[in-house]
N, C-alpha and C positions, 0 to 999 in steps of 0.2 A: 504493500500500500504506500509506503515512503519513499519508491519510484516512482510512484505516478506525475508526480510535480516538473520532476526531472527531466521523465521520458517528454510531456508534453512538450516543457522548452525544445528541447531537442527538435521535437515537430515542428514548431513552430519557428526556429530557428532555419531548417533545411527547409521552410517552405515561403522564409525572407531572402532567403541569401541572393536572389538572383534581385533583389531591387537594387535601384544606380538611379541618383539625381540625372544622370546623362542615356535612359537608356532610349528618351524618345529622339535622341541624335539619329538613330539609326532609322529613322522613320524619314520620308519624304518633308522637304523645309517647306512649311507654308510659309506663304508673304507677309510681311508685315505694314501694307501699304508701299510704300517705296522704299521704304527703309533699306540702305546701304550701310553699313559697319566705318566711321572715319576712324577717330580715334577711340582708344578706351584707355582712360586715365583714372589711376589708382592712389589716395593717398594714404597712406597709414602712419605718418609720422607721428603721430598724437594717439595712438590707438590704445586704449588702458586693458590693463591684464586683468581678467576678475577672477582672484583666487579660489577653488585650487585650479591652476591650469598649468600646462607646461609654457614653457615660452617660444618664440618666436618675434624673428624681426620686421621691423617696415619691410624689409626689399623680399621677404620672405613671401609677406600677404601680397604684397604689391605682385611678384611674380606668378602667385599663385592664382590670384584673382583676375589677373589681366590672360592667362592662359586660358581660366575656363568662359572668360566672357568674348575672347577671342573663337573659342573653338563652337560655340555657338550662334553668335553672331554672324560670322562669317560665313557664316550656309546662306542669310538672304539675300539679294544681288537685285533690290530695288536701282531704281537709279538717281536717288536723291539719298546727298551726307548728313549722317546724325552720330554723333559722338555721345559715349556713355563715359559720364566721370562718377568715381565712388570714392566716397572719405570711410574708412574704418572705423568705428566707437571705440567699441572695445570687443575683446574676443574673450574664451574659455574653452582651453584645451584638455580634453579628459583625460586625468590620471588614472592609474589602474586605482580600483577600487574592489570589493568585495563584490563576485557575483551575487546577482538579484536581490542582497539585504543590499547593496548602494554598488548601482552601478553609475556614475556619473555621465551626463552625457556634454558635450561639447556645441558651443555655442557662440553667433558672431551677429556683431549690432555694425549695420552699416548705414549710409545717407546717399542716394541718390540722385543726382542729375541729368536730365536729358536736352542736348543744346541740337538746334538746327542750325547746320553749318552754313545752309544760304541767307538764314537771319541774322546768324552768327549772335543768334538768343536762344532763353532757358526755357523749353518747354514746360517746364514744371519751376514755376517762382521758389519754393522751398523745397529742399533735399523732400523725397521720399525716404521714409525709415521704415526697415526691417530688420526684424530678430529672426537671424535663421537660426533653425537647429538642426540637426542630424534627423536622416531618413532615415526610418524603422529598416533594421536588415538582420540579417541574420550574425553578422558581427558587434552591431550596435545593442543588438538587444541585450546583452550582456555586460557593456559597456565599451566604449571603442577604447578608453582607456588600455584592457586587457589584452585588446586584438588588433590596437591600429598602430601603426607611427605617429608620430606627431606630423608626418608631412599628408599620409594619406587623410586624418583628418583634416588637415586643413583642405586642400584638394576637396573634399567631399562637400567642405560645408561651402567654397568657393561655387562647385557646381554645381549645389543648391540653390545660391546667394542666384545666380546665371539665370536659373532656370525661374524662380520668383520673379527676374527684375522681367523678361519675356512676358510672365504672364499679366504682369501689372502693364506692361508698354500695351498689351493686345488689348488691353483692357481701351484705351486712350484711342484707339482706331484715329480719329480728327489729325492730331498731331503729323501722322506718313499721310496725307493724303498728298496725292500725286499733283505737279504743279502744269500747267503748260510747258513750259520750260524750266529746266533742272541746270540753274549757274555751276559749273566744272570750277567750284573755285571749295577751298577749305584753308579754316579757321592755320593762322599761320605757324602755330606751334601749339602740342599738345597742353604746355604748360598755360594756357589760357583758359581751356577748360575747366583744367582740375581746379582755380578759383575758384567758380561755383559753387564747391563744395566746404569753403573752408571758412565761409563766413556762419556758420550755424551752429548752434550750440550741440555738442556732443549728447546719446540720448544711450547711452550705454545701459544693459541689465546692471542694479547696484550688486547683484548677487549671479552666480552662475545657479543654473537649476540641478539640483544633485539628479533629479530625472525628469523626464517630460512628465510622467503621470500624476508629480507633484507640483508642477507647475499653478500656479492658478489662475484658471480657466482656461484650460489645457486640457481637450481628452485626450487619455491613455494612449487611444491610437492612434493621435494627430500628432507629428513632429516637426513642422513647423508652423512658425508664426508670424502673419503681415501686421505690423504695428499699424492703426489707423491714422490714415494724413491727418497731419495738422495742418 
């Protein structure tokens, strides 16, 4: 009787394992209006640690998050420039912890801006803010602490961070609409961009969540979370 608990995880486990923030990559790119991929600017210099996590530097998040919003983006082939800049809050990387009495999960506060290059303006006047967490799988379920590196989490929660900021632009349809003519010009240097993002006050969790299902107002089975625009 004092297998049962066990064998279920295990079920349940072997029947997460195949989920991936990235696995609708592999699916045909729908359009996003005309959206074209210019730049994607990253900044994390200011990004706060929220204990217990492991650490990680700016050029760490910045490589990491600039690859998966790269390897997503880069599938639509609109024919009008729009640049995505992201500021980092703060993060939380999961330590190994005690299976299922505390597994900790791993978590990242980031701010949003979307610029069109032929306005060479901010789509969205304030940062959008999102709390990602880590997708249920069959290594997180235990805690990624236990089962991940610290690079693969970060990675994960990057292409999570990717795949939110997609479903929030599709959201916005208005923004790519197609113009008569589309100016062949872009914003002169990426660092003008990532302005956008650094006038806003950081909106970091004060706490990392030791699990989603203690989250509040958080279900069990929901693993991540869109913070509501302000």
């Amino acid at each position: 009787m004092q297998l049962k608990p066990l064998r279920a995880l295990s079920v349940a486990a072997l029947l997460l394992a195949g989920c991936s923030p990235e696995a609708d990559l592999l699916e045909p790119a729908q359009p996003i209006g005309a959206f074209k991929l210019g730049y994607s600017v990253v900044h994390a210099e200011d990004a706060r640690l929220i204990p217990p996590s492991r650490g990680a530097t700016a050029q760490e998040w910045q490589d990491a998050l600039d690859a998966a919003l790269t390897r997503r983006f880069s599938r639509l082939n609109g024919d009008q420039l729009y640049h995505i800049a992201v500021k980092v809050d703060g993060y939380s990387l999961a330590i190994p912890g005690v299976p299922v009495v505390l597994s900790p999960k791993s978590v990242l506060s980031i701010g949003v801006t979307v610029w069109d290059d032929a306005t060479q303006s901010k789509l969205n006047p304030e940062p959008r803010r999102f709390t990602v967490f880590e997708r249920l799988s069959g290594e997180t379920l235990i805690g990624s602490g236990l089962t991940q590196s610290r690079e693969t989490q970060m990675a994960n929660l990057s292409a999570n961070a990717a795949r939110l900021i997609e479903g929030w632009m599709r959201e916005n349809p208005a923004w790519f609409a197609a113009r008569e003519m589309a100016p062949e010009t872009m914003l002169d240097a990426p660092e003008a961009v990532s302005e956008t993002v650094l006038d806003a006050p950081a909106t970091a969790p004060a706490t990392a969540p030791p699990g989603v299902a203690g989250a509040p107002g958080v279900s069990p089975d929901i693993t991540e979370v869109i913070t509501p625009a302000q």
